[in-house]
N, C-alpha and C positions, 0 to 999 in steps of 0.2 A: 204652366207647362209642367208637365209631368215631368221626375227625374228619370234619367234614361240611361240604363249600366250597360254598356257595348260589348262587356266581358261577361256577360249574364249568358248562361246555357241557350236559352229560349231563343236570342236572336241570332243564336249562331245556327241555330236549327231550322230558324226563318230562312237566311239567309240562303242556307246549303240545299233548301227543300226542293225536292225534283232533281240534282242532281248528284254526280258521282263523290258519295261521299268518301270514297278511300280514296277520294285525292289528298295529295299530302298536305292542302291547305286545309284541309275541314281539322285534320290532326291536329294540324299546328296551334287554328283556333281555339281549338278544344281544351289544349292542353296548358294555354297564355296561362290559367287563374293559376294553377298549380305549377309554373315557372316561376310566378310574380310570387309565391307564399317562399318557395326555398330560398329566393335571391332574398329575401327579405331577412328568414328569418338565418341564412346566413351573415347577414352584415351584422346582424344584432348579436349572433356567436362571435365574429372576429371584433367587434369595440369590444364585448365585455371582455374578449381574453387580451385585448391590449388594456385595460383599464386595471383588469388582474395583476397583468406585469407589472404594469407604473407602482402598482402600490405594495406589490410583494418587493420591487426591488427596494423603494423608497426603505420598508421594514428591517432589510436585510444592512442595507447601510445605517440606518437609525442603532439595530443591532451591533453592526462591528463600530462605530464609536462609542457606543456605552461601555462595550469590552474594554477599549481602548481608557477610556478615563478610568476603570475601574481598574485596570493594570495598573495606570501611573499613579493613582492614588495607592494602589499595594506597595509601590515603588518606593511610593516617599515612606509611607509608612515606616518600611523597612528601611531607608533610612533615617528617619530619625530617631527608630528604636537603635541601628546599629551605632548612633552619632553618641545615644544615652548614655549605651553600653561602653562607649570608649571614653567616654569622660567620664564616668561611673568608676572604671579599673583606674585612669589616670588618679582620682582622687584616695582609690585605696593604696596607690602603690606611694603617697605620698604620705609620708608617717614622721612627726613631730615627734622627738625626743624632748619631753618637755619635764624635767623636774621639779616635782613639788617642792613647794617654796621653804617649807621647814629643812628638807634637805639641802637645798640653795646654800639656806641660812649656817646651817652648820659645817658644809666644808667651807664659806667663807672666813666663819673662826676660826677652822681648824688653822689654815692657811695663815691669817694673822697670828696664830700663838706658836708658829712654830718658832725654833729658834735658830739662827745658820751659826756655824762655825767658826768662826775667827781663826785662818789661815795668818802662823809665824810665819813672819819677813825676818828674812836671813840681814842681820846687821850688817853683814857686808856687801850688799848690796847696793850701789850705787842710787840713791833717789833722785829723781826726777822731778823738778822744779818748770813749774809753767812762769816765764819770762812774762814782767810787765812789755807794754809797747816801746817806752822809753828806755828800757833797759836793753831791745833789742835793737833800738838805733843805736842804743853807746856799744854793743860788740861788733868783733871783729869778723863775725864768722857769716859767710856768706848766704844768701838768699837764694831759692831756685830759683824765681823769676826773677827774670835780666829783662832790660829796655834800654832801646840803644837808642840814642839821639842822633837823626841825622846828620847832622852837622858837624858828628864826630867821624874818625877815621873808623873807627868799627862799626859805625851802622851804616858808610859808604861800603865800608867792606860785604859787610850783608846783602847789600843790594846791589852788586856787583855779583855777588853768587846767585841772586837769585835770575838776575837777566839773563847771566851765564845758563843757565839749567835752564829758559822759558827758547833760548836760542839753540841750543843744543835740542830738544825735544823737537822743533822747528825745523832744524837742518834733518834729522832722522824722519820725519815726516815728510820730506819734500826727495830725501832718498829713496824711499822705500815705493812712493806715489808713482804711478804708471799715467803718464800724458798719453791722451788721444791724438790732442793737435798741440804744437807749441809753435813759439816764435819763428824757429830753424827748424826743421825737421830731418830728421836722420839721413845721413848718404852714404850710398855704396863706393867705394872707393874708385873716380873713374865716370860715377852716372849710370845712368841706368842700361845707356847701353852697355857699360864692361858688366853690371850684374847678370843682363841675359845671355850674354858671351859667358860668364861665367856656370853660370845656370847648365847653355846647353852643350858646353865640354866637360862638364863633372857628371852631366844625367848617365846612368847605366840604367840600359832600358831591361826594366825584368826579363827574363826567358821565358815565364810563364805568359804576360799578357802578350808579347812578343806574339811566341807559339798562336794566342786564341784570336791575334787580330787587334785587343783591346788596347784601346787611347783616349786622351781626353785631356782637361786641365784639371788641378787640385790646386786649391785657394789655399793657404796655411799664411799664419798668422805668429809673428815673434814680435819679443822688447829688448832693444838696442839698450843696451845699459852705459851706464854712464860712462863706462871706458871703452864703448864700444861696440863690445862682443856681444853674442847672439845669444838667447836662453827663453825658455816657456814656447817651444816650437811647437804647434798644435795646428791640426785639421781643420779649418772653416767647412770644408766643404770639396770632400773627396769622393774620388770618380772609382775606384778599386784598390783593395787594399792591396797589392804589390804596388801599386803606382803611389799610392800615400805614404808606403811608408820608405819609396826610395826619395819620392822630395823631399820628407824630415830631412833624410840622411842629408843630402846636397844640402839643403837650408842650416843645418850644423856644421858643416864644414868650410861656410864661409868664415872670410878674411874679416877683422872688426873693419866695422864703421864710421864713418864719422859721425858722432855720436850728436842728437839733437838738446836744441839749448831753449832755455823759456828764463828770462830774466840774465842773459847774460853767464847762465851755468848749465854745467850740464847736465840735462837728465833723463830720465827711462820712458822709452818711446816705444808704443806697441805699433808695427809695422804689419802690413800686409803683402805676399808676394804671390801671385799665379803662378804657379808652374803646369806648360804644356807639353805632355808627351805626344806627338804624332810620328807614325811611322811613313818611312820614306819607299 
């Protein structure tokens, strides 16, 4: 059987024969061969320009890392010329004063042949005799180093001064130390009710927060000392400064305390007190 091209001019002329050929179908046939060549030889235009791409980009990168190694090869380069050149100056600016050996030779003669002086001693001058060992047991004249035998009254005495000063340093230590919590802890004279009694007959309430409405409580913080009395009166945590600095006042002007005890003594207790202003 013969090959048979469906797309061939001839049978579309068979086909159409006797009738209206500007129907738009006779067109359409017509014109199949030369739709089928564009589409074609469009696809074959769009692979080669994506093939084109793939290998211009591939170039373009191939290109910026050659750049790239050919920098950091400059790079080093220029460092290790500039590493040369710095060891290079280090080695010059390092310079050996080194004298020839004949010169050595002859200021070391000079030097032994000189001759020094012989400095007169005044005959009245008292000489100075270096003491054998046994000659400084048989005198009388005393030694700077001393050692004292415990079990003599002076080296009880020594150590009696020395506990004395490790006790002494110990008691000033334990004065000057501010306790958080101890044994006893410090009281207002009375309790704490007469403290807030006290507190809220001494408050003078400012005129100024008065006047704006303003109240609240101020936290302040003292240390009861060891006879008592109040000092280091400080702000924890204040509501306005008229109202802070009238509870100092009040908190200074108490009465001493009975002061807190840790071992049986007494000592310096940091206390905290709230003070509330509300108005009535």
């Amino acid at each position: 059987m013969a090959k048979i091209d469906l797309l061939d001019q001839k049978w579309i002329d068979l086909v159409f024969e006797g009738k209206n050929e500007a129907y738009g179908a006779y067109q359409i046939r017509k014109n199949t061969s030369n739709r089928n060549n564009l589409a074609m030889l469009c696809l074959i235009l769009g692979i080669a320009l994506i093939v084109g791409l793939f290998f211009a980009i591939g170039g373009i990168a191939n290109a910026i890392a050659a750049s790239d190694e050919r920098n950091e090869g400059t790079e080093a380069l220029e460092m290790v010329v500039e590493n040369q050149e710095e060891e290079a100056e280090e080695e010059e600016e390092i310079v050996y004063d080194v004298q020839p050996e004949e010169e050595q030779v002859q200021q070391d003669q000079l030097m032994n042949s000189e001759k020094f002086t012989d400095y007169a001693m005044d005959d009245e001058a008292p000489q100075e005799v270096t003491k054998t060992q046994d000659e400084t047991e048989k005198s009388d004249v005393a030694i700077s180093s001393v050692t004292f035998d415990q079990g003599s009254d002076e080296g009880q005495e020594v150590l009696k001064q020395n506990q004395q000063v490790v006790e002494e340093v110990t008691v000033k230590e334990e004065e000057t130390k501010v306790f958080d919590v101890v044994e006893q802890m410090p009281q207002f004279p009375g309790g704490d009710a007469a403290l807030m009694q006290f507190l809220s007959s001494h408050i003078k309430y400012p005129a100024v927060a008065e006047e704006n409405g303003i109240q609240g409580r101020v936290v302040c913080t003292f240390v009861v000392e060891r006879d008592g009395s109040v000092s280091n009166v400080m702000v924890a945590r204040g509501c306005d400064p008229s109202l802070d600095k009238e509870a100092v006042r009040v908190i200074k002007s108490m009465p001493k305390w009975i002061p807190g005890k840790q071992n049986g003594s007494s000592v310096r207790v940091k206390y905290t007190v709230p003070v509330t202003f509300k108005l009535q």
